[in-house]
Every structure is written in structure tokens, then in C-alpha cells.
C-alpha positions as CSV (number, residue, x, y, z in Angstrom):
1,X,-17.5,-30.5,-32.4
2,X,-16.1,-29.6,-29.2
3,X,-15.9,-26.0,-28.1
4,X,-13.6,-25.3,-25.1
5,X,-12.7,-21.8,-23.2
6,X,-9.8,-21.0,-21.9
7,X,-10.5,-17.8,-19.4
8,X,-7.4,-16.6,-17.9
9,X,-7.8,-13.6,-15.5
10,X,-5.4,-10.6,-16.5
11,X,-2.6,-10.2,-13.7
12,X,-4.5,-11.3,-11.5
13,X,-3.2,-10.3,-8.3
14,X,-2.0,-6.9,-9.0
15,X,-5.3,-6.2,-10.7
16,X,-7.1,-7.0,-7.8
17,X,-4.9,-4.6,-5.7
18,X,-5.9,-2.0,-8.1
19,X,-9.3,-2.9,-7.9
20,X,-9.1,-2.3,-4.2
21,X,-6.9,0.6,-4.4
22,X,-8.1,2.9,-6.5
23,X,-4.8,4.7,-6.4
24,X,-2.9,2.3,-8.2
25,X,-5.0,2.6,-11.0
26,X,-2.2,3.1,-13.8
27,X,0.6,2.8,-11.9
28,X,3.6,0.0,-11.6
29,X,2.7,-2.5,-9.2
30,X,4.7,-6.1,-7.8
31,X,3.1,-8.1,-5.7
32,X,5.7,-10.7,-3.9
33,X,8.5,-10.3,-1.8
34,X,9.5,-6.6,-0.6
35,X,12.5,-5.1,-1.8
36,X,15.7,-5.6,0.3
37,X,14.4,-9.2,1.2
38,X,15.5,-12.4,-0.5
39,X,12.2,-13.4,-2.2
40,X,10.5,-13.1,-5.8
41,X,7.9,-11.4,-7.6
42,X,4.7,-13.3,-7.7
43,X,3.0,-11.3,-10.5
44,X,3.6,-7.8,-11.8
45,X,0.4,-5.5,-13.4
46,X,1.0,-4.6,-17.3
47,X,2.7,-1.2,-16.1
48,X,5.1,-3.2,-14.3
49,X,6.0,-5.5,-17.1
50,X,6.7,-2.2,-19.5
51,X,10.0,-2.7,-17.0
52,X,10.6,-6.3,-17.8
53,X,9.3,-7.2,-14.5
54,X,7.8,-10.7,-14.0
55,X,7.1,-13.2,-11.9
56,X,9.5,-15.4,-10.2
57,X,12.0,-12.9,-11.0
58,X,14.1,-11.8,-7.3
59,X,12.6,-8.8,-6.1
60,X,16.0,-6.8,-5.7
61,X,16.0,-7.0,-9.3
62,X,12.6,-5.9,-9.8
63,X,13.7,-2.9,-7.5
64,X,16.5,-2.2,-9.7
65,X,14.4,-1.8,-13.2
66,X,11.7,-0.1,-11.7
67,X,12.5,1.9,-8.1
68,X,9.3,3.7,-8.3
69,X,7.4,0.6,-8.3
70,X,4.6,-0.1,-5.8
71,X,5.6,-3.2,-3.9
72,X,2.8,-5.3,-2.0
73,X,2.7,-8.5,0.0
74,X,0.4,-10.8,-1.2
75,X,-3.3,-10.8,-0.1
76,X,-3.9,-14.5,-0.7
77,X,-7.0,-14.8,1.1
78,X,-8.7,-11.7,-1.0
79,X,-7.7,-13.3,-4.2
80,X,-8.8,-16.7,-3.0
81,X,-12.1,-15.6,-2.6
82,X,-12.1,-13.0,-5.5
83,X,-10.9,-16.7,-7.4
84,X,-14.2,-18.3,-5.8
85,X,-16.6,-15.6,-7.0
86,X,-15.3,-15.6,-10.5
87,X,-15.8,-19.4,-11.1
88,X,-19.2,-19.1,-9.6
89,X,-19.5,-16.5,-13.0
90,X,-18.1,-19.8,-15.6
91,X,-20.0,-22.2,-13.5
92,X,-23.2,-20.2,-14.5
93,X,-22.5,-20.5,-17.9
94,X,-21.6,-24.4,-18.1
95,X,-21.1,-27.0,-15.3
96,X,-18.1,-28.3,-16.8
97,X,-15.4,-26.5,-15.3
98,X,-11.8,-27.3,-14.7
99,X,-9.9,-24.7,-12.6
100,X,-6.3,-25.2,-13.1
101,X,-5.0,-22.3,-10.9
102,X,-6.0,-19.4,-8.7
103,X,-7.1,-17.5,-11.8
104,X,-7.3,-19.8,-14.8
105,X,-9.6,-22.6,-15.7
106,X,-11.3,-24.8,-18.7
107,X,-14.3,-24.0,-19.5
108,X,-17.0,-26.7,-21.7
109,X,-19.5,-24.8,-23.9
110,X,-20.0,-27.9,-26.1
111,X,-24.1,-27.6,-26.6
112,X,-24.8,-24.1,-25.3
113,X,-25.4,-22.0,-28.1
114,X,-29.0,-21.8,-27.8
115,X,-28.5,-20.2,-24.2
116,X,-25.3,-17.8,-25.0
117,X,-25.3,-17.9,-28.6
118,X,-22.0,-18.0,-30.8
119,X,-18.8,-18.6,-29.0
120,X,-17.6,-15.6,-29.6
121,X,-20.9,-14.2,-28.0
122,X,-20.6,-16.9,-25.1
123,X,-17.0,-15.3,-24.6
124,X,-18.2,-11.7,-24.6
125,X,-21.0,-12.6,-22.2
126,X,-18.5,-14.0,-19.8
127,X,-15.7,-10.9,-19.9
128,X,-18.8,-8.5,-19.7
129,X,-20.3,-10.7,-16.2
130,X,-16.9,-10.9,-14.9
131,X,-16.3,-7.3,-15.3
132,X,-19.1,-5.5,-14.1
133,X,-19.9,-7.9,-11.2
134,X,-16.0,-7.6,-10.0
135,X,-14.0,-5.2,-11.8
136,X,-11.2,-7.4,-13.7
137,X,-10.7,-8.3,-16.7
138,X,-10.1,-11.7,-18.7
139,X,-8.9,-12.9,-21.5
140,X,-10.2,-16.2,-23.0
141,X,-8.9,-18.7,-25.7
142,X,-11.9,-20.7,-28.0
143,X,-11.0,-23.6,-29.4
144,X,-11.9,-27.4,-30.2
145,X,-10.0,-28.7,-27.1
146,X,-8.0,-27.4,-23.8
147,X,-4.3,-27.1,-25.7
148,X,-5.6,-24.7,-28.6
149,X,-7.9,-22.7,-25.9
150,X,-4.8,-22.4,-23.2
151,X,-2.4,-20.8,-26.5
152,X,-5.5,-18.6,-27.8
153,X,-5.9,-17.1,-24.5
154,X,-2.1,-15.6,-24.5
155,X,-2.4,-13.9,-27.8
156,X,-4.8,-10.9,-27.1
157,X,-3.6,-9.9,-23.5
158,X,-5.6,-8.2,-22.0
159,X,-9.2,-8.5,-22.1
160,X,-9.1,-10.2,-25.1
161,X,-10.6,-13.0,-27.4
162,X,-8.9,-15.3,-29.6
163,X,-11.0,-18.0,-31.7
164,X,-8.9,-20.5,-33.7
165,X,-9.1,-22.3,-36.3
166,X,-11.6,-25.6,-36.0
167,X,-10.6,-27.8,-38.7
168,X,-7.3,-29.8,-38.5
169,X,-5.8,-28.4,-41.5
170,X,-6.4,-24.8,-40.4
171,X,-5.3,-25.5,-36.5
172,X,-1.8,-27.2,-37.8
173,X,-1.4,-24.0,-40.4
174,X,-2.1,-21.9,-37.3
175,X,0.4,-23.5,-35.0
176,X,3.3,-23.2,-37.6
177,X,4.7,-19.7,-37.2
178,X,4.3,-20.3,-33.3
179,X,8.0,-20.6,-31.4
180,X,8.3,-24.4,-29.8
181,X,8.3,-23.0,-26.6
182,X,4.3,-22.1,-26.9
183,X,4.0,-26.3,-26.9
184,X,2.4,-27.3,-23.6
185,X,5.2,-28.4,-21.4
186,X,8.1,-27.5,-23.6
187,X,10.4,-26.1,-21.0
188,X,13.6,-24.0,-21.2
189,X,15.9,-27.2,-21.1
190,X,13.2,-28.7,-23.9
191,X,13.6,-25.6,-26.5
192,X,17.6,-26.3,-25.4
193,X,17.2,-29.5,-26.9
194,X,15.2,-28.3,-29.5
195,X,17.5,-25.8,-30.7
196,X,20.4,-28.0,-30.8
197,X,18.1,-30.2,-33.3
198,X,17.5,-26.9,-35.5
199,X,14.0,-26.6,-34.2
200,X,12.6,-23.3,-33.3
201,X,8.7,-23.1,-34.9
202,X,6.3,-25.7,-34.4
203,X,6.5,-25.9,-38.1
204,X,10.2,-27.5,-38.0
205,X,8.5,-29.9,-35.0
206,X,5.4,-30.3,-37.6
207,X,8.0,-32.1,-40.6
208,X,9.5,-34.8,-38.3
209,X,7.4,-38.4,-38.3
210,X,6.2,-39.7,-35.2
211,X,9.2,-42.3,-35.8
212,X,11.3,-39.8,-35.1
213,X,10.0,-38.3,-32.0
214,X,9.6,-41.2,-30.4
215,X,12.6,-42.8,-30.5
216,X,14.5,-39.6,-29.7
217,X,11.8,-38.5,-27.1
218,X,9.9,-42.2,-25.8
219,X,6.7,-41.4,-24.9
220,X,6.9,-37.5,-25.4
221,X,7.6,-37.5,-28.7
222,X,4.3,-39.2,-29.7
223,X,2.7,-36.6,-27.4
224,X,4.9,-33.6,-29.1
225,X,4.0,-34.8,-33.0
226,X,0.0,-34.8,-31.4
227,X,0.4,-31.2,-30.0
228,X,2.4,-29.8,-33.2
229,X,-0.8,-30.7,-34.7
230,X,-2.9,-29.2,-32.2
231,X,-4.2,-32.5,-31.2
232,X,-5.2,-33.0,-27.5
233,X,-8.4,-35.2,-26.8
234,X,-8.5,-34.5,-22.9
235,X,-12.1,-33.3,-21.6
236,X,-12.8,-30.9,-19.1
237,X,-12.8,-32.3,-15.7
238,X,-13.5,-30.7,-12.6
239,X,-11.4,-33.3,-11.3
240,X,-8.3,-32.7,-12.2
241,X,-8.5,-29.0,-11.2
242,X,-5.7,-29.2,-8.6
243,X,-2.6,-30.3,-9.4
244,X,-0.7,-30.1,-6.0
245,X,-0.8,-28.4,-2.8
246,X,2.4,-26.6,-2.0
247,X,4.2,-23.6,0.6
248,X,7.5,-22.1,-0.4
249,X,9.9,-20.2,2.2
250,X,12.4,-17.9,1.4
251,X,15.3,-17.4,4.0
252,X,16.2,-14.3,4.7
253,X,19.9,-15.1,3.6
254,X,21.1,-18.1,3.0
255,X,20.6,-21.0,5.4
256,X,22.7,-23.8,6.3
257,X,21.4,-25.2,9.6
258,X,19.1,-28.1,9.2
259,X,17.6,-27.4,12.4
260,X,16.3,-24.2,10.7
261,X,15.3,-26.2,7.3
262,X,12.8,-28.7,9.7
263,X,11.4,-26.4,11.5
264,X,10.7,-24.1,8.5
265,X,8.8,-27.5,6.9
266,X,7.2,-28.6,10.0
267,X,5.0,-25.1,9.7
268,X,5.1,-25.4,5.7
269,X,3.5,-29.4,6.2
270,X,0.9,-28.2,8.4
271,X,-0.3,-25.4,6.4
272,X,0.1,-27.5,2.9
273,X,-2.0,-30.5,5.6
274,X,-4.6,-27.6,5.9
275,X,-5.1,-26.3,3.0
276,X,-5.2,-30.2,1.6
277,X,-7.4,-31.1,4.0
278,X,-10.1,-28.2,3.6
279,X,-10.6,-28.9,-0.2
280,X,-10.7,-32.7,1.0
281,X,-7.8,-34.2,-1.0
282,X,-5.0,-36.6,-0.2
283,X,-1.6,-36.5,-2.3
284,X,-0.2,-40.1,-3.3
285,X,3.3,-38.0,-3.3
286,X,4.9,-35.3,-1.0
287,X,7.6,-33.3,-2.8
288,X,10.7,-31.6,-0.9
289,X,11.6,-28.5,-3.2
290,X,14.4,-26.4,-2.2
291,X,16.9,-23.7,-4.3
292,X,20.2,-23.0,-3.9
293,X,22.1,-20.0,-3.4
294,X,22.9,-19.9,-7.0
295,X,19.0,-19.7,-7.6
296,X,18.8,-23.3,-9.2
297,X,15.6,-25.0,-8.4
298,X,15.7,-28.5,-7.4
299,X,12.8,-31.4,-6.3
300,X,13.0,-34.8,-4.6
301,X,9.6,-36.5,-4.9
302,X,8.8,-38.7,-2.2
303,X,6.2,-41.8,-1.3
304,X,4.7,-41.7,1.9
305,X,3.6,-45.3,3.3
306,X,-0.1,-44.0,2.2
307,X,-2.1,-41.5,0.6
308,X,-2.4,-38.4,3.4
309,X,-2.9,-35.0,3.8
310,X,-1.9,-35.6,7.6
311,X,1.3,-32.9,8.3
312,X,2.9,-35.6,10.5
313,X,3.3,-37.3,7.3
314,X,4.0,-35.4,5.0
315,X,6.5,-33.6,7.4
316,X,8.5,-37.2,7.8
317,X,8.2,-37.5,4.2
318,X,10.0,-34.5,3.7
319,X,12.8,-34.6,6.1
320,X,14.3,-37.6,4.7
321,X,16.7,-36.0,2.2
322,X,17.8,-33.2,3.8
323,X,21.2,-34.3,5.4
324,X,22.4,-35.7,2.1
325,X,20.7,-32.4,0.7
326,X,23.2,-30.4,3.7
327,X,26.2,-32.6,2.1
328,X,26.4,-31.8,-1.1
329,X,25.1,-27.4,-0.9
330,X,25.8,-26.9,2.3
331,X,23.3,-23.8,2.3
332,X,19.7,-23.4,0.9
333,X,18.1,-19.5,0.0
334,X,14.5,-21.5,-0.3
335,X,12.9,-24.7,0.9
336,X,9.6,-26.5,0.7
337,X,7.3,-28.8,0.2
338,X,3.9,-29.8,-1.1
339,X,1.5,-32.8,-2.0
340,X,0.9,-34.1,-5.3
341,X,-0.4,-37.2,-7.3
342,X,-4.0,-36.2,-5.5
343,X,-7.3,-37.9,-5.4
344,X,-10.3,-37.4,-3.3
345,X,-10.1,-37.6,0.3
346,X,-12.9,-40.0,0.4
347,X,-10.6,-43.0,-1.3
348,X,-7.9,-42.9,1.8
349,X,-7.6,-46.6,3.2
350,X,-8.9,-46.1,6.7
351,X,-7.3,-49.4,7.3
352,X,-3.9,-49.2,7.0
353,X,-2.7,-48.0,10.5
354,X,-5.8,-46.9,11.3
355,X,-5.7,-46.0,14.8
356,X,-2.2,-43.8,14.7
357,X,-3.9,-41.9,11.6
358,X,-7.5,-41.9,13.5
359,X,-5.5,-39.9,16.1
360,X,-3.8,-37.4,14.0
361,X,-6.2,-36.5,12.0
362,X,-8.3,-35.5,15.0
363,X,-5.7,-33.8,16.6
364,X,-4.8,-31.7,13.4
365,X,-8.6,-31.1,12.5
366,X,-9.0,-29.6,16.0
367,X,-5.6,-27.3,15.5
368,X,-7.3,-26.3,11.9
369,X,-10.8,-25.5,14.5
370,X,-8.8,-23.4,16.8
371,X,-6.8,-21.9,14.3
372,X,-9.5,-20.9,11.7
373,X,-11.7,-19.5,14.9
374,X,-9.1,-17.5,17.2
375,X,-6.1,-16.9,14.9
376,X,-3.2,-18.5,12.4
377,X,-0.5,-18.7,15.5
378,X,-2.8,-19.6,18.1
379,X,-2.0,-23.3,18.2
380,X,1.2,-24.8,16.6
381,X,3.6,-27.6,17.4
382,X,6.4,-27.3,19.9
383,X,9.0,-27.7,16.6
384,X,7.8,-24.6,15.2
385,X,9.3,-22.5,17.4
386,X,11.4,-20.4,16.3
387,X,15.1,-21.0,18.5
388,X,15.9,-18.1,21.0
């Protein structure tokens, strides 16, 4: 049987700013936006969540529940490479790794018991490496496959382990009591549904036939009647590690010129082309993601004429909707955009307009060059700057 780790890092960010900063051992710390500007919390320590603080929560009301706070921009390069060292740790322990995030991943032990012993030990062995070679803690879900381990690794926050049940009777007994919402992919407008249908538990999800499901769900409901039961046959694949590449920009108050909106995603497309580019993937799909002033999150998903990680194209890709976008809201508090639908670099058809893409993908390897050696802002295109 399959055994499969979930290691989730324990607020990641704001424990590596305490790790850094000795001083903040113990106290209440936000990393995100600062207060009195228009952005959101990108993850708050466990002092800071006694306050009901978390992430993607607007910063001003952060502020309000907990004023004596400590509020930090985010370090992304320390916790990029912070992220790097500590799947280095996993890789050590089993080559099959799929990072899903900055500070999760899968982890494959199937097999290695006469290196690391039990799974429990195996788990132990990995919070003990990760702590005393960096100073963080993790908490890590074992289970027979990636759904189970990614729920297990939730329920003994932090620095904890949680081993499930292995046998299908025991992991469908296990799921029961669990709200819906703990169901991969079950969002807010999902347990909405849900709730209408007198579902709350994965038990009440666990009576209804695969009949059912399906014709009230299609597709999903054969894949919700699979993970009420805990069922979920996907391996661990490096792979599929990256989901998308994507750059968000909060205005400082609402903005309704669409001058402002492009040149705000020309920068966003080159740094999303960058960062794409540097882990050599291409994205069959750019998505334009913008929210309004009410706070409502909204995404147009568009196909460029090829696979690219070129900000050119993934910059024209993106303007297309904005005027009907200006239309019907007028003003935007956030817009950007991002790649996704990725594949490896290497599979990009360097035949289709090959000479145009030839030439941009020179030109915006040599910006990267200049950029990475003498300084973000050295080079940029004329349509970033910002109007006098």
C-alpha cells in the first residue's frame, strides 16, 4: 500500500520572520500589506490568529482586531530560498516529491521503511531535520494517498503528526464527522449548495449514490462520491508541482483609468514572463484576475495563439477584456494576471511564428540578465512608466 506525506510548513512566512527576528518570538505578527494601505494579509503567525487574523483578509481590518500587531512586507526572496532548502530536506528522504506551494508539498515514502523506519518515525525524522537545520516547524499528514495526507496535515497544527486510517472502511468512518467544506475543492459557493441540499458532514455526502451526484453535479459528483470515501488514486508527481504563475496589484484606492490598469499589467506580465521563464515553463492559458471595489474576485481565462511565457504575450492576452471590464465596474481596487495550463518549456512549437518569438525571447532574456545582475528597475519597457 501506498504511503504518502503531506508536510505543510507552520505559517510559514511569519515564522520565518520570527526566525530571523528574534524579537518577534511570541508576539502577533502580519505579513502583507501595511496598515492604512488597500491590500491584504498574506499570512498571520498563531499569535496573530488568537485575533481572528488571516490571510487574504484587508489589512485595515487586521489593524482593527489587533493594533499592536507587528506588520511586515513580505520578504519573498528569503522565503523562496528558505522553500528551496526545505525541499532539499524531503528530497533526501524520497525522490518523489510534489511541491504544491511555497511551503507545502507531497511527499512518496512508499518502500522506505528499511531506511526511515515506520511512518510515523519517517515523519518524526523529517520535523526533527527541518527543525534543527532551519528553525521552523511542520506539520505532516500520513496517509494511503495525497487527499487523506493534505486533511491529516490540518488536524494537529502546529508541529504536528496525524496518521489515518489505511483501510477503506476505517478512512470512510474517519471522514464522516468532517464538515463538507474539508473536501478538496469544496468552495464557499459549493458548501452553499450543499447546505441548501441538507448536507453539512461528509457523512450526509457519504449516503447519496453516485447516481445522484452525478446528475446533480456532472463530472464532480462522481469525483465528490470518490473523495467522501477518501478515494483519490493520483501519484506524486514532481510534475505537477506548479499550478500557475501569477502577480497581483493592489491600487492604492480605487482605479478607474485603463491607462493605469495596462501599465500596471505590462510590469505584472514581465515579472509573471520571468519568474515562468526561470523555472522553464510555458502556460497554455493567461488569466486576467481583477476585484472590485466591493472586494468580489473575478477571472477571465484567456488562450493565447500559443503556449508562452513571453510577457509580450501574455500582456496582449491580458488586455483584451479590459474595456468591457471598464463598462460594466467602472473602477477596480486589484488587477492581475498570471499563466496557467503549464508544461515544460522544452515542448513550445518553435515553429509557429518563429522568428517574432525568436526575437522576443532574446530581447526579454537579456532584460531578465540585466535585471538579475544590476537591479529589478534597471531595464523596463517604456509602458511601465509611471504617467507624470
Amino acid at each position: 500500500m501506498r504511503v504518502i506525506f503531506h508536510v505543510d510548513m507552520d505559517a510559514f512566512f511569519c515564522s520565518v520572520e520570527q526566525r530571523d527576528n528574534q524579537s518577534l518570538k511570541g508576539k502577533p505578527v502580519v505579513v502583507g500589506a501595511l496598515p492604512g494601505g488597500r491590500g491584504v494579509v498574506s499570512a498571520a503567525s498563531y499569535e496573530a490568529r488568537k485575533y481572528g487574523i488571516h490571510s487574504a483578509m484587508p489589512v485595515d481590518q487586521a489593524y482593527r482586531r489587533c493594533p499592536h500587531a507587528v506588520y511586515l512586507k513580505p520578504r519573498m526572496n528569503a522565503y523562496a530560498e528558505t522553500s528551496r532548502k526545505i525541499m532539499e530536506v524531503l528530497r533526501s528522504f524520497s525522490p518523489a516529491i510534489e511541491q504544491i506551494s511555497i511551503d507545502e508539498a507531497f511527499v512518496d515514502i512508499t518502500g522506505t521503511r528499511r531506511l526511515w523506519g515506520t511512518p510515523q518515525e519517517t515523519a518524526q525524522k523529517i520535523q526533527k531535520a527541518i527543525k534543527d537545520r532551519y528553525h521552523l516547524t511542520a506539520s505532516i499528514g500520513v496517509a494511503p494517498n495525497k487527499y487523506c495526507a493534505k486533511i491529516a496535515s490540518d488536524m494537529n497544527k502546529p508541529d504536528g503528526i496525524t496518521v489515518t486510517p489505511f483501510t477503506s472502511a476505517e478512512i470512510v468512518s474517519w471522514l464522516a464527522p468532517l464538515p463538507v467544506g474539508r473536501i478538496w475543492g469544496v468552495g464557499k459557493k459549493m458548501q452553499q449548495v450543499f447546505i441548501s441540499l441538507g448536507i453539512t458532514r461528509i457523512a450526509d455526502l457519504q449516503m447519496l449514490t453516485m447516481e445522484y451526484l452525478e446528475k446533480k453535479f456532472g463530472k464532480s459528483g462522481i469525483a465528490l462520491y470518490n473523495l467522501a470515501r477518501g478515494i483519490d488514486n493520483r501519484p506524486v508527481s514532481g510534475q505537477e508541482g506548479v499550478k500557475s504563475v501569477s502577480r497581483e496589484h493592489t491600487f492604492a484606492r480605487d482605479c478607474a483609468d485603463v491607462s493605469e490598469w495596462k501599465r500596471v499589467l505590462l510590469s505584472l506580465s514581465r515579472d509573471v514572463a520571468r519568474r515562468a521563464r526561470g523555472r522553464g515553463i510555458i502556460g497554455k492559458s493567461v488569466v486576467l484576475i481583477y476585484r472590485k471595489p466591493d472586494f468580489s474576485k473575478h477571472s477571465k481565462r484567456i488562450t493565447p495563439a500559443r503556449p508562452t511565457n513571453l510577457a509580450k504575450e501574455i500582456y496582449d492576452s491580458a488586455v483584451k477584456p479590459l474595456d468591457g471590464i471598464s463598462r460594466k465596474t467602472g473602477a477596480l481596487r486589484l488587477i492581475g494576471v498570471g499563466l496557467t495550463n503549464l508544461t515544460d518549456a522544452g515542448q513550445l512549437d518553435l515553429f509557429v511564428d518563429e522568428v517574432p518569438a525568436a526575437a522576443w525571447g532574446a530581447s526579454e532574456n537579456a532584460m531578465d540578465y540585466l535585471n538579475e545582475r544590476f537591479g529589478k528597475k534597471s531595464i523596463f519597457l517604456a509602458g511601465e512608466m509611471e504617467s507624470s
